[in-house]
TORDREN-781452 format. One record per residue (C-alpha): x, y, z. Coordinates in steps of 0.5 Angstrom, whole numbers, padded with zeros to 4 digits, always signed. Each point is the difference from the previous one (the first is absolute). Layout:
// TORDREN-781452
XYZ/...
//
This chain:
// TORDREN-781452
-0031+0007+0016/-0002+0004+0005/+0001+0009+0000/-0001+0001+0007/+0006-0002+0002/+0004+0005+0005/+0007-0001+0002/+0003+0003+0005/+0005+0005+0001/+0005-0002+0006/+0006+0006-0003/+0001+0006+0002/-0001+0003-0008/+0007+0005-0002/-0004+0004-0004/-0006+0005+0003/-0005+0001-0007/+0000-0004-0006/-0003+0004-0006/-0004-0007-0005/-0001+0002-0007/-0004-0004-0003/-0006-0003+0003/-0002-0007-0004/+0000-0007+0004/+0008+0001+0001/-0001+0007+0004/-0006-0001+0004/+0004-0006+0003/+0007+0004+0001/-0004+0005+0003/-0004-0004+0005/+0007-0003+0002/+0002+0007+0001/-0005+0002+0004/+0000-0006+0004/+0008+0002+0001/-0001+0006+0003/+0001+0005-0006/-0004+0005-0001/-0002-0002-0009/-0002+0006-0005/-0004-0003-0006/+0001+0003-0007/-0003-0004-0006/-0002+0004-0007/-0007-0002-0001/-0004+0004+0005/-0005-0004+0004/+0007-0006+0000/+0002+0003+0007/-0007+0000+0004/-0001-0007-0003/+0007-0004+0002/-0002+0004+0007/-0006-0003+0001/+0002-0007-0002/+0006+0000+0004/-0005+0002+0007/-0004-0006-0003/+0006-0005+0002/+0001+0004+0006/-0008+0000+0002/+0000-0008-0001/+0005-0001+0004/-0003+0004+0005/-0006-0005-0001/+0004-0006+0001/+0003+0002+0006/+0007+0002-0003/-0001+0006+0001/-0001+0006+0005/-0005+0006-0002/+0005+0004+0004/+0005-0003-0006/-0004+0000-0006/-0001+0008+0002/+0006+0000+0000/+0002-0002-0005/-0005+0003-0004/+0002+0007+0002/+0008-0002-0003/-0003+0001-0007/+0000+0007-0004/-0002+0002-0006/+0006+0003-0005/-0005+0004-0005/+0006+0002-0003/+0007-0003+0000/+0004+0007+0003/-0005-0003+0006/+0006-0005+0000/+0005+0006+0003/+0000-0003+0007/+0001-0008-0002/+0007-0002+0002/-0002-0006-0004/-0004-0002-0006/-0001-0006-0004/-0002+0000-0007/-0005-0006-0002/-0002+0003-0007/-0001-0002-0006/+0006-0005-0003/+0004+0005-0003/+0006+0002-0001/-0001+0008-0002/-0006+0000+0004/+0003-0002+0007/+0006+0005-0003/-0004+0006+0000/-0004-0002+0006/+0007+0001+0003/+0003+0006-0003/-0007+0004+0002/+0001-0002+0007/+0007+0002+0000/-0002+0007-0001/-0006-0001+0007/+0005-0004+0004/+0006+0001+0005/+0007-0003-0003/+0000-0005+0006/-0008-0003-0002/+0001-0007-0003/-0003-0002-0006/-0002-0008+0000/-0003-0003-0006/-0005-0006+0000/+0002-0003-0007/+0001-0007-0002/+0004+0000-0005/+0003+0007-0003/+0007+0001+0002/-0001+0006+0007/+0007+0002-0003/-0003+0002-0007/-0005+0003+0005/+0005+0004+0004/+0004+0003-0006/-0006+0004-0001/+0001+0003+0006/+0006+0005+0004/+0000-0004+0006/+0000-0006-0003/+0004-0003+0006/-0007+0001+0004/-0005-0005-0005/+0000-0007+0003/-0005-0006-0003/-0006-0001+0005/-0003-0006-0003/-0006-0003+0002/-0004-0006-0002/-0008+0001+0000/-0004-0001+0005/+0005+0003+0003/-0003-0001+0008/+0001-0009-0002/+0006+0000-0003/+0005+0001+0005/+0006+0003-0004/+0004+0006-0003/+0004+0000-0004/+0006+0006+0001/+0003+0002-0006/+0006+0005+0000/+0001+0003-0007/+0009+0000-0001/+0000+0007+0003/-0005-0001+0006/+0002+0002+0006/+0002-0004+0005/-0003+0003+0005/-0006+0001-0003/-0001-0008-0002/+0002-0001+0008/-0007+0004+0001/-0004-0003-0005/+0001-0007+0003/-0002+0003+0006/-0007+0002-0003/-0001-0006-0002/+0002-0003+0006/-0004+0005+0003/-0006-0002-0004/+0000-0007+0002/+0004-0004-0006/+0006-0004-0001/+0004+0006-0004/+0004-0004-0006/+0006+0004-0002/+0001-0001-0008/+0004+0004-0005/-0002+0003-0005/+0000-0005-0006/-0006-0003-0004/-0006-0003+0004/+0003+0002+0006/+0001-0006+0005/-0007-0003+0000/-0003+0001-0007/+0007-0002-0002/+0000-0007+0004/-0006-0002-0003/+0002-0001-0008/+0001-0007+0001/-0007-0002+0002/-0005+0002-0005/+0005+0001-0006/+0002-0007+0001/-0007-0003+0001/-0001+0003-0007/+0006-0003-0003/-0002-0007+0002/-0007+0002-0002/+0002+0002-0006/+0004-0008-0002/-0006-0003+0002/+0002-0003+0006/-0006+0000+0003/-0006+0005+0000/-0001+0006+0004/-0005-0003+0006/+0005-0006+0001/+0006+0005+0000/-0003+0004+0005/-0003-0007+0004/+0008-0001+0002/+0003+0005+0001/-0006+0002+0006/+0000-0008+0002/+0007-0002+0000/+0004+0007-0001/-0005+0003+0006/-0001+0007-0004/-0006+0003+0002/-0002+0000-0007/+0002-0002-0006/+0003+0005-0006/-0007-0001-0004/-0004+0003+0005/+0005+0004+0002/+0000+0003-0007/-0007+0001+0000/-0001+0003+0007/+0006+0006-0002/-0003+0000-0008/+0004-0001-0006/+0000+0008-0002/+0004+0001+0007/+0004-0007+0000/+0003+0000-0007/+0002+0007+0000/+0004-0001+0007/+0002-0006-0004/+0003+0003-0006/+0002+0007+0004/+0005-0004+0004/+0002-0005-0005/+0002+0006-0005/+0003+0004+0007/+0005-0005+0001/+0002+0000-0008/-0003-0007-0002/+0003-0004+0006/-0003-0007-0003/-0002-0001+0008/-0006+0005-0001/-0003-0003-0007/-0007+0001-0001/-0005-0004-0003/-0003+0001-0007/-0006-0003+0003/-0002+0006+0005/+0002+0005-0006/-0006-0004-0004/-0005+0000+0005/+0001+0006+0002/-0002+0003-0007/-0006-0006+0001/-0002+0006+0006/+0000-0007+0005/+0004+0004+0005/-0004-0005+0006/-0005+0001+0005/-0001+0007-0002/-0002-0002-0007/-0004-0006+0003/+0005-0005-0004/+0008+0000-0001/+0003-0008+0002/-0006-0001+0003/-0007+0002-0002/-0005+0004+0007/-0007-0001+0001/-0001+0004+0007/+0007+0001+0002/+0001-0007+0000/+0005-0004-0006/-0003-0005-0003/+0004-0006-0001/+0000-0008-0001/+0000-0005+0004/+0007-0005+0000/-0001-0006-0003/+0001-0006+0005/+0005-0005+0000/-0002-0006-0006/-0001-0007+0003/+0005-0004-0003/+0004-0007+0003/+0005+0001+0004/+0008-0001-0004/+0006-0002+0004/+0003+0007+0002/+0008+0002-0002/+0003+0006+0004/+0006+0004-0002/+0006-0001+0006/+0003+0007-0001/-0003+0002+0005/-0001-0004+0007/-0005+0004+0003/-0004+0001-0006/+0001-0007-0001/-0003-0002+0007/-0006+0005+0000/-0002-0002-0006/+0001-0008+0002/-0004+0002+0006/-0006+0002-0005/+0000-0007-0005/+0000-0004+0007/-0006+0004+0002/-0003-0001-0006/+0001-0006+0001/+0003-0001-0007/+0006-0005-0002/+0007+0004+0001/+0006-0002-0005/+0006+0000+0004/+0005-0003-0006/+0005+0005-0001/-0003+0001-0007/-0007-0001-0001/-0003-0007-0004/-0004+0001-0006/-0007+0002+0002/+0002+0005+0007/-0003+0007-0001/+0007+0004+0001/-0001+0007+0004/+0005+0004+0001/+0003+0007+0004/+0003+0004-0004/+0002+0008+0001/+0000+0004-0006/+0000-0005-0005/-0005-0003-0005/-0002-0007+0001/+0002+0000-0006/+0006-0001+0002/+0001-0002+0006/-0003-0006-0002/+0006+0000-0005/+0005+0002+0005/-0003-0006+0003/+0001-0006-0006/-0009-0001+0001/-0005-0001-0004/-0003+0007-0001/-0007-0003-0002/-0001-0002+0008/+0004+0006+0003/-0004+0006+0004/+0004+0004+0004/-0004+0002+0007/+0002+0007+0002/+0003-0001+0008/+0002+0008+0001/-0004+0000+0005/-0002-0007+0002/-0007-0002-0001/-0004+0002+0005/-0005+0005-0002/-0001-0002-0009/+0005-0004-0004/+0003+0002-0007/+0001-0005-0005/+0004+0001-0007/+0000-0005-0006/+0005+0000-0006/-0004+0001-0007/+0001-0008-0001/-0004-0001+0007/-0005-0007-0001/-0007+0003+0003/+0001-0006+0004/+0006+0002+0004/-0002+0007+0000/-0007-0002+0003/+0003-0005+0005/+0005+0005+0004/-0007+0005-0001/-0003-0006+0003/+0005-0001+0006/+0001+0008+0002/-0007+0000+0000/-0002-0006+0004/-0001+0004+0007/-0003+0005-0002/+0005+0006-0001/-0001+0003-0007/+0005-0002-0006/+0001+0006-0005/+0002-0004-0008/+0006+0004-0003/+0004+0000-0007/+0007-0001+0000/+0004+0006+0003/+0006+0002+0003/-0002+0001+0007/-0006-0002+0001/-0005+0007+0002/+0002+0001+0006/+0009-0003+0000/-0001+0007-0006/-0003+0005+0003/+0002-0001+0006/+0007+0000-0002/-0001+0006-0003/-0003+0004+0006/+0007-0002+0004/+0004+0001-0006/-0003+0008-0001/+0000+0001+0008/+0008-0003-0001/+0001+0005-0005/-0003+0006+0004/+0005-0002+0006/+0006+0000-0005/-0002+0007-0002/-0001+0002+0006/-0007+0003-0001/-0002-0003+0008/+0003-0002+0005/-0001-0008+0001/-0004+0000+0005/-0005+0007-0002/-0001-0004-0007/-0003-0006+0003/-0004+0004+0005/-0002+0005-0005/-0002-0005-0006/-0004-0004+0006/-0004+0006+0002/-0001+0003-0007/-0001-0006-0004/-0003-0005+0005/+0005-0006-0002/+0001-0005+0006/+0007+0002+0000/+0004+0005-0002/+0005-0002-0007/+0006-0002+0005/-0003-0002+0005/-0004-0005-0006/+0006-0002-0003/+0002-0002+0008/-0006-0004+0000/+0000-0004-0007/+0008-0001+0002/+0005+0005-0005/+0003-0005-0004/-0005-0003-0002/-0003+0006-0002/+0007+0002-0003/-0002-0007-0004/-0005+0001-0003/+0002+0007-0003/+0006-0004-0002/-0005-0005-0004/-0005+0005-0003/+0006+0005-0002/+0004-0007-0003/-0007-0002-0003/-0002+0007-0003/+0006+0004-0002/-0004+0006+0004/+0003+0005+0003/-0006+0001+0005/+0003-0006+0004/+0007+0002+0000/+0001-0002+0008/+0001+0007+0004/+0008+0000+0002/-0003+0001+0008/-0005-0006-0001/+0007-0004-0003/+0004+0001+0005/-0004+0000+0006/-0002-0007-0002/+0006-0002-0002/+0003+0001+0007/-0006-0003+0003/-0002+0007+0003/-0007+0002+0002/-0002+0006-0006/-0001+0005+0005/+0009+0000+0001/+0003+0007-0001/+0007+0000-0002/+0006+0003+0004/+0000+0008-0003/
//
């Protein structure tokens, strides 16, 4: 990813100097926007040397810039001349704005704040760039805590376009509106959030990685296959294993456990053993050369897929419940050119395929009154475009197995083999981002439309968890949670109230209600 990016500002900023404490890769980015926003920015670090160097490395952005033609030398100099060196933090005394990007700790962001109180103006806003404490735990500390706001950043700060602001429950509202402003002013979408654990973003983003172990851990199917689908028929821009392994386990399993422990065991945000064991293993990821992957100059090492066995072609059963599903796949036995059985039962020798949401093949193919040795279930959430799944029952005859993967391979698209599941991999996690999205909208967390926006920009999804849900349709994602929740007897897929009822009506996901 590329660090010389330079978004421009095009608001005027409601603030004059922006006091940054703290200048590590979160406080270089925040006070090169802040620079480029017009404010005059005063540089304060502990470590001596750490200001000359985060100035130094923010005018190498600027000056790289200046080499693409990005740039002006007029706007570089001018830039360059809003960065002040604050050697001590009474240096600060003029700032009418400071934003902490210290270490994440909650008596350290606390003293930090007490000290400024005694150098700053009343009326000086203090803003915190923390991911995960509360800001009104940070605030209680302080004698004017209605002026401390969360101002949160995700790193590189310059690439990703979006702030969240947090008002602390004795914000100001005034103070929140100017902040908002800031980040506005500083080039990003400005994601009003409350206080709660995780915030907006880090809070939408559980259902990911925390179900992806969970159907890794019933062996499913393996780390690799897991991330094949949901980058190829999901459409996320990288699977939850590499995703782990980019962020580090030593990172990811703590906000794992902090918001899981934060929202009182809520069985949504579960952990997963696997990560405690491999964190203690030291396979944290790429920064430890090997985590669900092993790295050999940065590269993760992985197996090629198998490809699709030779078999005869079976006469083809397709299950009627769903007439489109029912079409698409016939479309693809004609294309084949394998028979079709069109009987309202299959005979004795049909391969039997089936579309369930939710369910096992287990038992849909009971439900159905079929042979389960011959039934494979082809997961149609999102149509066959891009790569097919297909799920087996434990009594699934190899033949069988091995003609439906045969059949799904026969065009060349690639076919991903799994073990009996309720919903498949993407129908479970998928359902399960739309499900916490659903419930951040029922808490009141965001507003619709700032959740969908907010995850997009913070996370890289395709689609917001509303605006997913939309996509895949609100009932059949309500059906899938049911079946899983019917299946397992686990709270973690309890339907959210604001999911159940929008779809029940028929209503996109994004409706609000009447106040």
């Amino acid at each position: 990813m590329p660090t010389d990016a330079l978004p421009e500002a095009t608001l005027a900023t409601p603030f004059r100097r922006l006091g940054l404490v703290g200048t590590g890769a979160m406080g270089r980015g925040i006070a090169q926007l802040a620079a480029q926003a017009g404010l005059e920015v005063m540089l304060h670090d502990a470590r001596t040397g750490a200001v000359d160097e985060a100035r130094e490395f923010i005018t190498g952005v600027w000056s790289r810039g200046v080499a693409k033609g990005r740039l002006s030398e007029d706007d570089l100099a001018h830039y360059r001349s809003r960065l002040h060196e604050a050697s001590d933090l009474a240096d600060l005394a003029g700032c009418d704005v400071v934003v902490e990007a210290i270490v994440e700790n909650l008596e350290a962001k606390q003293g930090l704040f007490t000290r400024l109180e005694a150098i700053l103006d009343d009326d000086a806003v203090f803003a915190t760039n923390t991911s995960s404490l509360s800001v009104t735990a940070i605030a209680a500390a302080c004698r004017v805590p209605q002026r401390v706001i969360g101002f949160h950043f995700f790193n590189p700060v310059p690439l990703m376009k979006i702030v969240e602001v947090i008002p602390g429950l004795r914000t100001a509202p005034e103070i929140v509106d100017r902040v908002v402003a800031l980040g506005q002013a500083m080039g990003h979408f400005t994601a009003r959030a409350t206080d709660t654990p995780g915030f907006l973003v880090n809070h939408a983003g559980r259902a990911f990685g925390t179900e992806a172990l969970r159907i890794l851990g019933e062996r499913v199917a393996d780390h690799i296959t897991i991330d094949r689908i949901l980058v190829d028929q999901g459409g996320f821009r990288m699977g939850p294993f590499t995703l782990l392994d980019l962020t580090g386990l030593d990172v990811s399993h703590a906000v794992m456990e902090s918001i899981y422990h934060q929202y009182y065991e809520e069985p949504r945000f579960r952990p997963s053993p696997l990560t405690r064991s491999r964190l203690a293993a030291g396979l944290l990821g790429r920064k430890s050369g090997e985590g669900f992957y092993r790295y050999e100059d940065g590269k993760a090492m992985m197996a090629e897929e198998s490809a699709p066995p030779t078999t005869v072609p079976l006469p083809v059963w397709i299950s009627h419940e769903d007439p489109e599903t029912h079409q698409a796949l016939s479309a693809l036995v004609s294309a084949a050119g394998w028979p079709l059985d069109s009987s309202d039962m299959p005979s004795d020798e049909s391969l039997c395929l089936l579309t369930p949401l939710g369910e096992d093949t287990t038992e849909c193919a009971l439900r159905h009154g079929l042979d389960p040795c011959r039934c494979v279930a082809i997961d149609m959430l999102a149509g066959l475009d891009r790569r097919r799944s297909l799920m087996t029952t434990p009594a699934t005859e190899a033949r069988y197995r091995d003609a439906a993967w045969a059949l799904l391979g026969d065009d060349g698209t690639p076919v991903s083999p799994l073990r009996d599941s309720n919903g498949f991999v993407l129908q479970r996690v998928v359902a399960c981002i739309v499900n916490v999205g659903a419930d951040i909208a029922q808490q009141g967390v965001a507003d619709p439309e700032t959740l969908d926006r907010a995850v997009e920009l913070g996370l890289g999804y395709p689609r917001g968890p509303l605006a997913m849900g939309d996509h895949y349709g609100g009932r059949r994602i309500l059906t899938i949670l049911n079946h899983l929740f019917t299946a397992t007897r686990d709270p973690r897929y309890r339907p959210s109230p604001w999911l159940r009822r929008r779809a029940v009506l028929g209503l996109p996901l994004a409706t609000t209600e009447l106040n």
